[in-house]
N, C-alpha and C positions, 0 to 999 in steps of 0.2 A: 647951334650945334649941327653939324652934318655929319651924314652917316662914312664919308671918308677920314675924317678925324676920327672918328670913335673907333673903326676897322684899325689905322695905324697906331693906336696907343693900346688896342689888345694884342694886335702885333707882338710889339715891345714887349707888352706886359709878359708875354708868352717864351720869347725870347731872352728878353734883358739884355739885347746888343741890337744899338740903332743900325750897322751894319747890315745885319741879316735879317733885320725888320723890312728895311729899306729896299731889299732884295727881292723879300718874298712879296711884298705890296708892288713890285715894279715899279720903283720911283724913286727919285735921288734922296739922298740924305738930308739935305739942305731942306727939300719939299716936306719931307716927311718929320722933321724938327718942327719947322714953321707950323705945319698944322698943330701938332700934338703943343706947341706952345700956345695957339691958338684957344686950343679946348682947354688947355688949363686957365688962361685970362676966363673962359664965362665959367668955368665951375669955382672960380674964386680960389686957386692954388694949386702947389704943385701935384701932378700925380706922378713923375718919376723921378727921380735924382741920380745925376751922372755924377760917379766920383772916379777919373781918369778913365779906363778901358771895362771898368765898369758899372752897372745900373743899376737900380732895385726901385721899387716904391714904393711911395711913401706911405701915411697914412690915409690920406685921401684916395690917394692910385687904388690901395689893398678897398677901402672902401668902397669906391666906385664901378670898382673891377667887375664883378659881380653881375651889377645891375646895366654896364654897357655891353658887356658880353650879350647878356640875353637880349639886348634894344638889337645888339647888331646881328645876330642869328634869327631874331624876327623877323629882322627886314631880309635877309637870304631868304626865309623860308617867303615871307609875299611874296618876292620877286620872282620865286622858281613859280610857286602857284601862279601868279597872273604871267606868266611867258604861257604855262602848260592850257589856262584859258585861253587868251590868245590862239596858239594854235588848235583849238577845240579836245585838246587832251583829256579836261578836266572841267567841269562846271557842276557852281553848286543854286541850290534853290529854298531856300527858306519859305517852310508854311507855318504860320502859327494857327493853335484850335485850341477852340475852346477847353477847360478845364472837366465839363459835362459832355463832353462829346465824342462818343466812342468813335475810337479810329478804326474800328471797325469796318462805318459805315463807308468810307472813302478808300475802303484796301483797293476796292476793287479800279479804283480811279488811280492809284497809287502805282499800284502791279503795272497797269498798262502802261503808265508813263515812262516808268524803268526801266520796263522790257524794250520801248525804243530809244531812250537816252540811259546804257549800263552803265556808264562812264560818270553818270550822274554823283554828286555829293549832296546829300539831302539833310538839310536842319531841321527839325521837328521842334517847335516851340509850344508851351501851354502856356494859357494865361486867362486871366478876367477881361471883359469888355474895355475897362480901362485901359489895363494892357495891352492888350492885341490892338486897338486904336494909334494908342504911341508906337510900338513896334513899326505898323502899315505908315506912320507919319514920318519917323526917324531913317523910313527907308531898311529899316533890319531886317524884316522877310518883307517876300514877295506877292503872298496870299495868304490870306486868311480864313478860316471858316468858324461861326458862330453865331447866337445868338445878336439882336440888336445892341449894337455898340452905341449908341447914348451919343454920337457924334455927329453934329452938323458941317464937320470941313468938307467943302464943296469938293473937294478933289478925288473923295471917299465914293467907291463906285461898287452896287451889289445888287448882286443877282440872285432872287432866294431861290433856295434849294428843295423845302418842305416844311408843314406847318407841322407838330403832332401834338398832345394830350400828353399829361401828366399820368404815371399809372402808383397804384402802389406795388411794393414788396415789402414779401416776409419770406424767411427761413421755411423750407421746406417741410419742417416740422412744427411750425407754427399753424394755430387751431384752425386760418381761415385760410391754411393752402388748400382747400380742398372746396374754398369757395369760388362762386362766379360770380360776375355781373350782375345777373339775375336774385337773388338773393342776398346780397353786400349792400346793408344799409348802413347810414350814420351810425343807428345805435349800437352796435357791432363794432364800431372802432372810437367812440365817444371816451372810453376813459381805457385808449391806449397811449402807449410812447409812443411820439416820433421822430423820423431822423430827416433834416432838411439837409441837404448837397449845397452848399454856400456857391461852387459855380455856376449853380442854374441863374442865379441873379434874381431870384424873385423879386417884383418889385414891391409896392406897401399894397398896393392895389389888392395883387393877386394875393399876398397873404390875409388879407381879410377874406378873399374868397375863399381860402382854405378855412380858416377860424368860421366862417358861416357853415361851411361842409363839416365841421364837427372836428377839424384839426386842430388840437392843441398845440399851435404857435408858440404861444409864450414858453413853454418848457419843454420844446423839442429839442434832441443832441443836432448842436453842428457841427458840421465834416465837410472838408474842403479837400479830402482823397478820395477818388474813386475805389479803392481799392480798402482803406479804411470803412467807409461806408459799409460795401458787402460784408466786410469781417464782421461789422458791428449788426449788422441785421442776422447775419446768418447764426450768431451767437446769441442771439434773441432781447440784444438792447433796444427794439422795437420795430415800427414799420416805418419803412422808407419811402419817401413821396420823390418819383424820379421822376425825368422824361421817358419815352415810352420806348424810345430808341436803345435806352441805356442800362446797363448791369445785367445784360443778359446771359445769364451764366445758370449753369446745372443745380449749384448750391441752393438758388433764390427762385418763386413763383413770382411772378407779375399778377396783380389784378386789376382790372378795368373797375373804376368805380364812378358812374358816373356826376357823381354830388361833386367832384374836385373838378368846376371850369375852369381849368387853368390852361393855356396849351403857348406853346413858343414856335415860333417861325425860325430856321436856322437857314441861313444867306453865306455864298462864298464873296471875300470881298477884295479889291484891288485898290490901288491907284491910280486915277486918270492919268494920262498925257506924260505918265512915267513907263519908259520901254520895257517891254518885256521880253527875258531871255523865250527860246525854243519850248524848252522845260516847262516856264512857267506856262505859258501860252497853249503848250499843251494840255498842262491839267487842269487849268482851266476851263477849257473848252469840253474836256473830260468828265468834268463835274459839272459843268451848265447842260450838258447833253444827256446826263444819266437817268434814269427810270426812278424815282423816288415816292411813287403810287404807290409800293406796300408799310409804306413809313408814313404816310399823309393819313391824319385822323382827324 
């Protein structure tokens, strides 16, 4: 199927006279039959029916109609988009990040990039390790940022960003906001609830370090929204074991405790010996150069 045939049979469709189809597609009658008989041999029948001076279609045409309109308005709309690339009009740049990873941390890498490419179109992707690996392989964004992706493809190229420590939170009205460090033992949170963040990707590892620090693993709430999460601490469904970077918000206390050795390294990541637009290249370079010493614990 080409997308010249599918243009001249909505044409018609639109028309119902191969004359003034013929016309507006700029092309002979003869050309524009031949095609539109063409695309009815592979869709397997007829889509119009000429009966003397005039047309209608059929049930297949009325069928189809629909579904090649919109294949044929998709391809205008790419082809206006990649002319407007082309002449630097218009360019987009996909990052994906992790599911645990406040975008916060990266505005300021983000701002900068924008302010010298305005014209920017920017896709924001979330995802798991998993995901974000396939995304960065299938070519769908450009960079990534997150924890270790579990991926050995040699082509997978990163540069970390900062290591940090797990913190807890509670609800500001909870008995141990008004604890510290210094004072925050195991037995103080021994027969609490907890709430694990399924994007941090704990492995089996660190969850036994939790379960040795006095975390009750086994019947912790799990939450795979960051936004879920807060709601659910801040409404006093228990304490939440976060990264240190993360949920920082007026509602919730953070506490440093140090019985949780748990900490994650988080890396911006690319692919080798695959080009990089301006855009990307910049923020790149924006987040491999950035100050990450008050986040390193």
């Amino acid at each position: 199927m080409e997308m010249q045939q599918v243009r001249y049979f909505v044409t018609v469709a639109e028309t119902l006279n191969f004359t003034r189809a013929a016309e507006q597609c700029n092309v002979t009658q003869p050309a524009l039959t031949r095609a539109i008989k063409q695309l009815e041999f592979e869709l397997g029948g007829d889509l119009i029916r000429r009966e003397g001076r005039n047309s209608h279609l059929t049930d297949l045409g009325n069928k189809m109609l629909p579904m090649l309109r919109q294949c044929y308005d998709s391809a205008l709309a790419a082809k206006t988009l990649a002319k407007a690339v082309a002449k630097g009009d218009v360019s987009a740049l996909s990052v994906a990040v992790a599911r645990s990873l406040s975008l916060e941390l990266i505005m300021g890498a983000l701002t900068e990039m924008y302010a010298a490419f305005p014209g920017i179109q920017l896709r924001l992707k979330r995802g798991g390790s998993a995901e974000i690996a396939g995304m960065l392989k299938s070519g769908e964004v450009d960079i990534a940022l997150g924890g270790p992706l579990g991926d050995n493809w040699d082509r997978l190229e990163s540069w970390p960003m900062f290591t940090e420590s797990f913190d807890l939170i509670v609800g500001a009205k909870h008995a141990l906001a008004s604890r510290n460090a210094i004072d925050l033992d195991v037995e103080l949170i021994r027969d609490e609830k907890f709430l694990l963040h399924s994007g941090a990707e704990l492995t089996d590892y660190e969850m036994q370090r939790l379960g040795a620090a006095g975390v009750n693993v086994s019947s912790a709430h799990e939450v795979d929204s960051s936004k879920d999460m807060e709601t659910l601490v801040d409404a006093g469904f228990g304490i939440g074991i976060v990264p240190r970077s993360a949920f920082r918000s007026g509602k919730l206390e953070h506490l440093s405790f140090e019985g949780i050795d748990v900490r994650r390294t988080i890396a911006v990541y690319s692919v080798a010996g695959r080009p990089r637009s301006r855009e990307a290249a910049a923020l790149l370079n924006l987040l491999r150069g950035a100050d990450w010493s008050a986040i390193c614990r």
